[in-house]
N, C-alpha and C positions, 0 to 999 in steps of 0.2 A: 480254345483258350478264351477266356472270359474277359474282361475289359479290365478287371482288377488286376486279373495277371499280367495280361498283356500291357498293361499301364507301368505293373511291375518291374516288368523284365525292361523296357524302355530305361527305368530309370537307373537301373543295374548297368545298364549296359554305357548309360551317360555316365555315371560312378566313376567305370572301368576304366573309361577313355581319358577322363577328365585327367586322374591319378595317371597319365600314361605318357610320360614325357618325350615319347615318340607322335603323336596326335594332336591335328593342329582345332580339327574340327570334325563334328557329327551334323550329318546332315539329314535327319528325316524324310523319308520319300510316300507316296503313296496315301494310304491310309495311315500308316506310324505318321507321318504330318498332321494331322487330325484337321485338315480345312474346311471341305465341302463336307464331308463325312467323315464318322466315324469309326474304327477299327469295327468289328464282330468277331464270331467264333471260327470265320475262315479266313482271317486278316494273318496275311505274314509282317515280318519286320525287314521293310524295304528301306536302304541306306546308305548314305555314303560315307564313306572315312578318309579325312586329308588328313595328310604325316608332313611331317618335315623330311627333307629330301634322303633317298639309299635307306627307307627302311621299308619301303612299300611292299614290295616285293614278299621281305622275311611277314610281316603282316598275312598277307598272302596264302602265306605255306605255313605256317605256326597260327592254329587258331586259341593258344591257349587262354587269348585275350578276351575271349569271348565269355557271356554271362554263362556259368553253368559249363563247361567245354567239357565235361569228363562223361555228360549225357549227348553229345551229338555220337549221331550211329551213322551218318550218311554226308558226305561232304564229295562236291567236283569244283572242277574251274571254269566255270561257263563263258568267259569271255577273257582276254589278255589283264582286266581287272577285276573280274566280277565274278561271284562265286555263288553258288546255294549249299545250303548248310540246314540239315533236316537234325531234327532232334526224337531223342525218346518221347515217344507221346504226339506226337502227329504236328509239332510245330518246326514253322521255317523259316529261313532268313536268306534275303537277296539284298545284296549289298555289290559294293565294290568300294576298291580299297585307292585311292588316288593320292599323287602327292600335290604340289600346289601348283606347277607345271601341267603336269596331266589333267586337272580338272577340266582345261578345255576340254578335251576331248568329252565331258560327258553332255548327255541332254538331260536338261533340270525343268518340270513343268510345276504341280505341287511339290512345296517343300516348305519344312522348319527346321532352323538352326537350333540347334538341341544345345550343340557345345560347340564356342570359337574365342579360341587363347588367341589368334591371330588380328583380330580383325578382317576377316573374309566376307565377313555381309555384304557388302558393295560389289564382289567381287561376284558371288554368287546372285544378287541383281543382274547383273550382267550378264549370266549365266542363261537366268529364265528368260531376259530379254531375248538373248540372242536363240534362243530353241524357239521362242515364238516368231521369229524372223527367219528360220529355217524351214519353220513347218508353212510359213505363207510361202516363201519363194518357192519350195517343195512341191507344194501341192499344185497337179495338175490340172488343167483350164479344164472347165467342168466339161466342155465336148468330147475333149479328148479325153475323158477320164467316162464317159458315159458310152465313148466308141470302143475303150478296151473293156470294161462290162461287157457290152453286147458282144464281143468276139471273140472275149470266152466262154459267151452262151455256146457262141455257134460251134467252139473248138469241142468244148465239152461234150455236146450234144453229140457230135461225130463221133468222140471216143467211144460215147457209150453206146452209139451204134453198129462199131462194128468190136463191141464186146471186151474193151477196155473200160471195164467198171470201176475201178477203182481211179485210174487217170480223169472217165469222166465226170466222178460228183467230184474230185481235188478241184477239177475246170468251174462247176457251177460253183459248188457249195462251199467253196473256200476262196480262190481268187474273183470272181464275179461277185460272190456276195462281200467281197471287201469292197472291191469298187462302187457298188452298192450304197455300200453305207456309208463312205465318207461323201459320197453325194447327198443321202437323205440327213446328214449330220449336218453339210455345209445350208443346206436350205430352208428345209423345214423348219420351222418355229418353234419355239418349246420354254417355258415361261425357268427350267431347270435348266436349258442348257450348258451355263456353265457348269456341272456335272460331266457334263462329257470329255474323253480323254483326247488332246491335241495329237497323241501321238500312238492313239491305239482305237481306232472306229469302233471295235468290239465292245469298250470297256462298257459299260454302264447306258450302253443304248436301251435298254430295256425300262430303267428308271427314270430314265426322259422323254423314250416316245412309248409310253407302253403297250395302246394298242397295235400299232405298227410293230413294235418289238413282240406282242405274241402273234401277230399276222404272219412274223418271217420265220416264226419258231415253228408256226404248226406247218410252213410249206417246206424247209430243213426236213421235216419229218417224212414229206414224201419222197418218191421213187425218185429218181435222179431228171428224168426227163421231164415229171410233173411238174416238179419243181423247176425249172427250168421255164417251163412256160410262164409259171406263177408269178416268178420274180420279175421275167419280162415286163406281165402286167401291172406287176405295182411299181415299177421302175418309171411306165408308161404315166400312170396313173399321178402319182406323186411327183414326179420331175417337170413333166410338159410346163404347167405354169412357169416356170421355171428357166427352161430351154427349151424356149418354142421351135427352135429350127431341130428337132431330133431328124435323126434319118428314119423317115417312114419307108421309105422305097426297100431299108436293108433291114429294120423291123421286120416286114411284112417276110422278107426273104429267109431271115432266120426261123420264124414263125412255120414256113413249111417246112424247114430242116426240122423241125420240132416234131409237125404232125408226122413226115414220111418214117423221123427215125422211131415216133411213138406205132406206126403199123406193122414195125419187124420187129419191134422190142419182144413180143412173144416168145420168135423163133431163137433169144440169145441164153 
């Protein structure tokens, strides 16, 4: 979808809502906010919808609300509010549907109010505040979030040694490199980084640190245990200034679990 479209269907869908006497407010999420960046041709329409109370639900499960309803070909209920909704033509929508009670419940980082019959802007201030007050208190003291890294090098590495392939790149290449990253997101410098997502390390690390971001793409790419090693090292490399007390003594330990489980990998 192109920007015109997609600009399009934004304003259809504000239209809809507007006319909708069930509907307190549309909340843009994402790229559909248009802040740090701009939608593209792989941008969904990411959302929220406050109602006035007891219609949330029917919302929900009737999507005839929506721009265009008679081309969606694919609809679930991903969450007790939040839905995806895939359309003819490769386009999608993630949303959820809140009344003005339930709003607590969500986490709000980027966002624009599209449409508000209520006066809920204050409300929704409050909203980003408090996700940005979640994700500090949240986030793990960087040792202990660099000692559960390393200890699912070490888990991983075991998996994949005695031939559990698949449990050991989930160990490296998906929980370790999370922890990973929300370390080299909290540290490292980066003249973009508010481009980065508070609440998702993955998002957009590439367009903030980019040679480190294709440093960790081409080591993804190898074997499970190479990789493994790699990440160590740039974990090593990039954090120390950082956190100078790292555990060398259980570094070094993991490090042989590395090389021992790299001399039998042959025989798996």
């Amino acid at each position: 979808m192109n920007l015109a479209d997609y600009n399009r269907f934004t304003e259809e869908l504000r239209l809809k809502l507007a006319g909708d006497d069930r509907v307190l407010a549309l909340i843009a999420l994402g790229s559909m906010a248009q802040q740090d960046y701009q939608p593209d041709e792989w941008s969904d329409h990411d959302f929220f919808v406050i109602t006035i109370q007891g219609v949330q639900e029917d919302m929900r499960r009737d999507l005839s609300w929506l721009p265009h309803a008679a081309e969606i070909i694919f609809h679930f209920r991903e969450t007790e509010h939040g839905l995806k909704v895939l359309y003819r033509g490769g386009h999608l929508l993630e949303f959820a549907v809140f009344n003005e009670d339930e709003l607590q419940l969500a986490r709000l980082n980027r966002y624009r109010v599209l449409l508000d019959k209520a006066g809920l802007a204050p409300k929704l201030e409050e909203l980003a505040l408090a996700t940005q007050e979640f994700v500090a208190h949240s986030r793990t003291e960087p040792d202990k979030r660099f000692a559960e890294f390393l200890m699912n090098i070490f888990v991983g590495v075991g998996r994949r040694a005695r031939g559990e392939r698949l449990s050991g790149r989930r160990f490296i290449k998906t929980h370790a490199l999370t922890h990973l990253l929300h370390l080299l997101a909290e540290f490292i410098p980066a003249e973009s980084a508010h481009l980065l997502d508070n609440l998702d390390p993955f998002r957009r690390f590439e367009q903030v640190h980019p040679a480190l971001g294709a440093e960790i793409n081409q080591i993804l790419a190898q074997d499970t245990l190479l990789a493994a090693e790699r990440l160590l090292a740039v974990a090593v490399r990039e954090l120390r200034p950082f956190l100078p007390d790292l555990p060398d003594e259980a570094i070094t330990e993991v490090l042989r679990l590395i090389n021992k489980a790299k001399t039998g990998a042959s025989n798996l």
